[in-house]
N, C-alpha and C positions, 0 to 999 in steps of 0.2 A: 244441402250439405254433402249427398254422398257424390256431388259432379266434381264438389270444387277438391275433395280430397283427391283425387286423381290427379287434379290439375296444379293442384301443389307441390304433389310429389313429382310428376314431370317437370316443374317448374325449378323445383329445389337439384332432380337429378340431373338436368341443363347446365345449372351451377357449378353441379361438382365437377363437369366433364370439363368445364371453363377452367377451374381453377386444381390445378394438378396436385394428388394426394399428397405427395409429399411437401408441397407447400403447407396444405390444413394440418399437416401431422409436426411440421416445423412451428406454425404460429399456435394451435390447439394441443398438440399432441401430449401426452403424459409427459414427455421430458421438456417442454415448455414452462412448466412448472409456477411458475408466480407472473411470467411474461404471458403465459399460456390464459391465466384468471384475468389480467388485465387486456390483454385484445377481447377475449370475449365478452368483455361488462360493456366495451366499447360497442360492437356489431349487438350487439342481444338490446344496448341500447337505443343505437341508432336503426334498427330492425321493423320494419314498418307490418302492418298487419296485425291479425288476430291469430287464435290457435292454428287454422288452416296451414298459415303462412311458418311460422314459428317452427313448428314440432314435425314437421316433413324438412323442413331444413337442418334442425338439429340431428334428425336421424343420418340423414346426406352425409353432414359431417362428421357424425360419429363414426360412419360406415368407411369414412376415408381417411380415419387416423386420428380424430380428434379424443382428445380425451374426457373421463365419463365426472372430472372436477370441473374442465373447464366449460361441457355444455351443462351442467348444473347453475354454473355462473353465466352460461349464454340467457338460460329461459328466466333464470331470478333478474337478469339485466331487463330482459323484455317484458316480465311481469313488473317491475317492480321502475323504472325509469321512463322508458317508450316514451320519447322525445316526439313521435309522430302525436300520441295522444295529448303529450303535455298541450303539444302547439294546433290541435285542433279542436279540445274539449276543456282541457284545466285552465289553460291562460284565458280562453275568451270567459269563460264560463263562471271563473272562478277568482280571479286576475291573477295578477302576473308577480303581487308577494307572495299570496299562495301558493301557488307553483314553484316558484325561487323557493319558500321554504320549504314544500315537500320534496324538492331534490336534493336541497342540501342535506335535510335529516336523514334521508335515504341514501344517497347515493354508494354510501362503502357497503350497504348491503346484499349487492352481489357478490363483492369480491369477499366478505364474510361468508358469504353461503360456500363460496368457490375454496377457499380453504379451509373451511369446515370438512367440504364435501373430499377434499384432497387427505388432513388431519387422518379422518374414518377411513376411507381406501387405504394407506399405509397402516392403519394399528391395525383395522382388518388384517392385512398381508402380515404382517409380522406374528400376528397369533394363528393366524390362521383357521381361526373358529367359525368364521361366517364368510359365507359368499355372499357378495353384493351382485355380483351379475356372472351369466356365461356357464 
């Protein structure tokens, strides 16, 4: 465990230098807002790997403008959909109604969590009683 963290996070910072801040801060960033929860239910979906993988990447993007609703709905996409596990563990394992039914009963659950998580950051800021981060 403690190799591959390194190797994640050099892996995840390769990414970010690929893909220019201002692009993640356009598709992620706070002023992306409802388009910002929908790209990342998509990638948090399609996101292959385990925590290793996941949570060094989410920070990358955090770090480069994404905002802190939309990688709440990145990690709930990849907890909660991970399209790599459906198609390596639940369809063989389990078939393929099973599967088809646990993504259909799931699937708005990240973007639920994503404007949850957006909801709290705004009444937060408006009362200004709690800090969520920073």
């Amino acid at each position: 465990m403690l190799v591959r963290l390194p190797l994640a996070l050099l892996a995840a910072s390769i990414l970010a230098a690929l893909v220019p801040a201002d692009v993640i801060g356009r598709w992620l960033g706070d002023e992306a807002g409802l388009r910002g929860i929908l790209v990342a239910t998509l990638v948090g979906g399609l996101l292959p790997g385990g925590p290793m993988v996941a949570f060094p990447l989410a920070l990358v993007l955090w770090d480069a403008g994404a905002g802190m609703a939309q990688m709440v709905t990145l990690i709930t996409a990849w907890s909660v959909i991970a399209l790599h596990r459906v198609l390596a563990f639940e369809w063989p394992m389990l078939g393929g109604r099973f599967a088809l039914l646990r993504l259909a009963a799931s699937i708005l659950l990240p973007a639920l969590a994503g404007l949850g998580a957006l909801g709290l950051l705004r009444a937060v800021e408006a009362g200004g009683a709690l800090r969520l981060y920073g």
